[in-house]
C-alpha positions as a printed Julia matrix, in Angstrom:
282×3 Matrix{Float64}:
 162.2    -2.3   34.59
 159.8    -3.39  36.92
 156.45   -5.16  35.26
 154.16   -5.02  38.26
 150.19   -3.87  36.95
 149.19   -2.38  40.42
 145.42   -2.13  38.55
 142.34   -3.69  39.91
 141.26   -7.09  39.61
 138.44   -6.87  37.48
 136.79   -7.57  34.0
 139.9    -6.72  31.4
 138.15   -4.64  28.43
 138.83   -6.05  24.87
 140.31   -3.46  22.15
 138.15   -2.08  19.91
 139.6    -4.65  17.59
 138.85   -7.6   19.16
 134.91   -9.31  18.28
 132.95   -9.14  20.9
 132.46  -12.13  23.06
 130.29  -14.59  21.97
 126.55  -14.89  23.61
 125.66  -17.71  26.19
 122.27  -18.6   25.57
 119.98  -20.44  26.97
 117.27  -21.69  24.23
 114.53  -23.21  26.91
 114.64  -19.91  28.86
 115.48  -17.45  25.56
 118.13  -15.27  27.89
 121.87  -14.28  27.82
 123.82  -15.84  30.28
 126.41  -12.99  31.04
 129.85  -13.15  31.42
 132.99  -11.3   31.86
 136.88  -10.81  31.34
 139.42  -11.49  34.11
 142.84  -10.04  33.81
 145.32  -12.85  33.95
 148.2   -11.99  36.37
 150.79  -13.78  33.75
 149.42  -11.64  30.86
 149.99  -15.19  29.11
 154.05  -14.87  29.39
 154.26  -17.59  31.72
 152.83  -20.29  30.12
 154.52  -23.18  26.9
 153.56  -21.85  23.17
 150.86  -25.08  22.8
 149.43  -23.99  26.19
 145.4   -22.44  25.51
 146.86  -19.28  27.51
 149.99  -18.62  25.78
 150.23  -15.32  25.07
 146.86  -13.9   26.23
 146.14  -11.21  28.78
 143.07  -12.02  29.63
 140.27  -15.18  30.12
 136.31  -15.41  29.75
 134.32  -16.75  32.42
 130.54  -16.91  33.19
 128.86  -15.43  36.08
 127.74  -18.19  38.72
 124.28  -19.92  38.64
 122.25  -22.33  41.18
 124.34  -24.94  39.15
 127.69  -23.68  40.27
 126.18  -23.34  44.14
 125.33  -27.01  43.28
 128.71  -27.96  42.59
 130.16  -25.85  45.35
 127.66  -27.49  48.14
 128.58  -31.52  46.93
 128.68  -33.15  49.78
 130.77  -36.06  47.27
 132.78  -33.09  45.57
 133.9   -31.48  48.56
 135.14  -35.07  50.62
 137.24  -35.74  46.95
 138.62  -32.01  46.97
 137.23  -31.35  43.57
 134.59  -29.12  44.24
 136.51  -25.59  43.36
 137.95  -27.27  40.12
 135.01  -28.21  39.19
 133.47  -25.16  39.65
 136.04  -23.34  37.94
 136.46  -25.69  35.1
 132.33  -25.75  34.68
 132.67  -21.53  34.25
 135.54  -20.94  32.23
 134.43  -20.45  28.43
 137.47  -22.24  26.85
 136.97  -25.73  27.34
 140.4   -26.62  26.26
 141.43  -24.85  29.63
 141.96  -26.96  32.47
 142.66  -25.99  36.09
 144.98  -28.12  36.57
 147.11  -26.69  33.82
 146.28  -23.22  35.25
 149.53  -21.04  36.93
 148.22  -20.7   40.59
 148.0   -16.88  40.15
 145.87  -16.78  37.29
 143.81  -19.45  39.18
 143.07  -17.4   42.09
 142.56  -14.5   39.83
 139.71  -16.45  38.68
 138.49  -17.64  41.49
 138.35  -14.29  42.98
 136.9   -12.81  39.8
 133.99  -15.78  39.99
 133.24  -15.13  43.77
 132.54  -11.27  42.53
 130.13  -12.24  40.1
 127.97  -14.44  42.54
 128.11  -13.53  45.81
 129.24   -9.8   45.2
 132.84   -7.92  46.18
 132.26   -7.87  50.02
 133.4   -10.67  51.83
 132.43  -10.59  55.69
 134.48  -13.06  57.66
 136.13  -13.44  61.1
 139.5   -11.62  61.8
 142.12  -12.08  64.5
 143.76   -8.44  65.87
 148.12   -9.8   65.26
 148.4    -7.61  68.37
 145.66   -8.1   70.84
 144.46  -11.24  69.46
 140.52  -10.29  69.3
 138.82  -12.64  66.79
 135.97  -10.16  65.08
 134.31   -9.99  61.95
 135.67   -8.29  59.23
 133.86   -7.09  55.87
 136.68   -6.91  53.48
 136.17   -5.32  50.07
 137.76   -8.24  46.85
 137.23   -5.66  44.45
 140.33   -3.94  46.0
 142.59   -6.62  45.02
 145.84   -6.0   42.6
 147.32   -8.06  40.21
 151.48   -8.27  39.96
 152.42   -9.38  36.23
 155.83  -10.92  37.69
 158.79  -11.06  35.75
 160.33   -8.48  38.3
 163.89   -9.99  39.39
 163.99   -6.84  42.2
 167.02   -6.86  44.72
 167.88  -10.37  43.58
 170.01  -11.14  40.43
 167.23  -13.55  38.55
 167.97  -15.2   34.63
 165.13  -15.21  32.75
 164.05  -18.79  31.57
 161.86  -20.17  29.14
 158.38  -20.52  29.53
 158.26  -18.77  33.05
 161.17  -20.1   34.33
 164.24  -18.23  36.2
 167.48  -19.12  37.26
 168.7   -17.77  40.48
 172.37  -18.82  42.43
 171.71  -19.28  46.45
 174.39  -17.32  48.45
 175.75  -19.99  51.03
 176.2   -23.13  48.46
 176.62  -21.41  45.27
 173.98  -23.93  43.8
 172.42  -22.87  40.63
 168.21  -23.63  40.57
 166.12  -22.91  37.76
 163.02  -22.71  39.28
 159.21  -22.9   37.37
 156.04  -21.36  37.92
 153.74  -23.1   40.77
 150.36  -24.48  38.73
 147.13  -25.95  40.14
 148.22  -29.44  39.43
 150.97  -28.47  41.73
 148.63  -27.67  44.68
 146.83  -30.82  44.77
 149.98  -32.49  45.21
 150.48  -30.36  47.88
 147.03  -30.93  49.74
 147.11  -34.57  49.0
 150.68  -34.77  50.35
 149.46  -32.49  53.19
 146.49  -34.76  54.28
 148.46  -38.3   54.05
 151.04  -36.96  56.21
 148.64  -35.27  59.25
 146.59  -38.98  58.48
 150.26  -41.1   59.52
 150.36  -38.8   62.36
 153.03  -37.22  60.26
 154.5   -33.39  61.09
 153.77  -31.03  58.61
 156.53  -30.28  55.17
 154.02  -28.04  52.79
 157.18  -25.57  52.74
 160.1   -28.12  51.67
 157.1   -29.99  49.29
 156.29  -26.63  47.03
 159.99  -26.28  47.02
 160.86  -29.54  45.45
 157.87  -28.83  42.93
 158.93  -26.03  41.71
 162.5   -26.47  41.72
 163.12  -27.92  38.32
 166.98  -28.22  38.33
 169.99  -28.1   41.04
 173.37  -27.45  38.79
 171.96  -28.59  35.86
 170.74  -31.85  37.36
 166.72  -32.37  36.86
 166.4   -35.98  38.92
 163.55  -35.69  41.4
 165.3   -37.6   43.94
 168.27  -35.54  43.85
 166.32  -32.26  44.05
 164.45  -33.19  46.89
 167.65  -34.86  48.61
 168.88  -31.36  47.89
 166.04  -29.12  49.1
 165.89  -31.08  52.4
 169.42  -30.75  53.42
 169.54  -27.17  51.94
 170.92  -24.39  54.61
 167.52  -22.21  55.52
 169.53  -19.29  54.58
 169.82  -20.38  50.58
 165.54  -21.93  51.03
 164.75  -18.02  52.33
 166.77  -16.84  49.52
 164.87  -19.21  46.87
 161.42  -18.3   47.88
 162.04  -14.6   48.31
 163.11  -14.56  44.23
 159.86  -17.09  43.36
 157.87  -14.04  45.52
 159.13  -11.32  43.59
 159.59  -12.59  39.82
 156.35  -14.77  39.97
 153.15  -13.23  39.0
 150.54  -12.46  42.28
 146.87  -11.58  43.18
 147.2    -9.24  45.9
 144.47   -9.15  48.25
 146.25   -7.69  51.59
 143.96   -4.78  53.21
 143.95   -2.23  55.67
 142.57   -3.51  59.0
 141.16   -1.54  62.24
 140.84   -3.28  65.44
 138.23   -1.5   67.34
 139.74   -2.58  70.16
 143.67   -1.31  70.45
 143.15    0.7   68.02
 145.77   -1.18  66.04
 145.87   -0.56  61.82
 147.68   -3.42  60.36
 147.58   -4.68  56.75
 146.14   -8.6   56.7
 146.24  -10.97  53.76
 142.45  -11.5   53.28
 141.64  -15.09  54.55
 140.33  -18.29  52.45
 137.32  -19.14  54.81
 134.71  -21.21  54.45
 132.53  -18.07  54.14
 134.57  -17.22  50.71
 132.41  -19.68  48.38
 129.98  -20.61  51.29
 128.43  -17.15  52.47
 126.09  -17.15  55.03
């Protein structure tokens, strides 16, 4: 039975039995700092039993203040790549959280979430038309987005794991991978990777690099050096096959829209682009 939660991304109500969250205060000022729920695309499944998150649906966070934009405009920050983590791990209520240890999902779940609460749900940015190629501006609405609980094995025959993990057999070698959950520690490894490789004059391997992360066996075999020895000899047919099941059983933020080109007339559905203007509105 399929899992997906096609609701909107917004502030998850508490039961009736649940307190109600505590008050943010700030004493020199004597006001209540607000702050909100955000639905958590895992629904806690995904995550180890002494993980913060284990088990819960949904996540406080503040609304952004001048101190946040602060954060976000660090000219240091941003050079070092730190300046969304820190922003995220200076907002979220639960101090024992930490991005890094965040499933990428319920990261951009977050992130998205956060956006909404300073800059607002629309989110004007430039567009390019897939079939006449006009670049225009585009005012796309994040309040539209929907969250996919995973946990969905679809067309393909998936095992359940532990702690978010699946086991799925590729069709051309018959290898067995049990795959895990992609987290934000995950994606710096990726960007870091990314940049020393296009700094060596290097061509690009993002694909093959998330692949080997979250790839945590081949046949029973967990060495790193045999996965990725694996993974980059692996026929394309059996690396499609892998990341279709991590698309489907993983949880998701979906924040594909309709889009008109004025134009061709063309009405296509585009994934809604991570721009500069996303935390850096003009």
């Amino acid at each position: 039975m399929s899992r997906n939660n096609q609701d909107r991304l917004g502030a998850a109500t508490p039961t009736p039995a649940d307190p109600p969250p505590p008050a943010i205060t700030d004493s020199s000022l004597n006001f209540t700092v607000p702050t909100e729920f955000v639905e958590l695309p895992t629904q806690g499944r995904f995550y180890p039993e002494d993980h913060p998150l284990h088990g819960k649906d949904c996540l406080e966070i503040r609304y952004m203040t001048a101190k946040d934009e602060d954060i976000l405009s660090s000219k240091v920050l941003l050079k070092k790549g730190l300046a969304i983590d820190r922003f995220l791990n200076n907002i979220i209520i639960d101090k024992s959280i930490n991005v890094d240890g965040l499933i990428v999902a319920d990261k951009n779940a977050i992130l998205v979430a956060a956006r909404i609460t300073g800059y607002g749900a629309e989110y004007k940015t430039n567009v390019v038309c897939p079939q006449c190629l006009l670049r225009t501006e585009y005012e796309f609405d994040l309040s539209l987005a929907s969250v996919n609980t995973g946990g969905d094995p679809g067309e393909i025959d998936i095992e359940p794991g532990q702690e978010g993990t699946f086991f799925v057999t590729v069709p051309k070698t018959t290898a067995l991978f049990k795959n895990q959950p992609l987290y934000g520690k995950h994606e710096k490894q990726i960007i870091a990777l990314a940049e020393r490789r296009k700094k060596n004059k290097l061509p690009e391997n993002s694909a093959t690099t998330q692949l080997q992360l979250i790839i945590k066996s081949v046949n029973g075999n967990a060495e790193k050096g045999y996965i990725k020895s694996f993974v980059d000899a692996m026929p394309a047919l059996d690396s499609r096959y892998i990341r279709k099941a991590v698309e489907q059983y993983n949880p998701s933020i979906d924040l594909s829209q309709e889009f008109d080109c004025t134009e061709c007339d063309t009405r296509t559905v585009l994934e809604v682009p991570f721009t500069s203007e996303f935390l850096w509105p003009k």
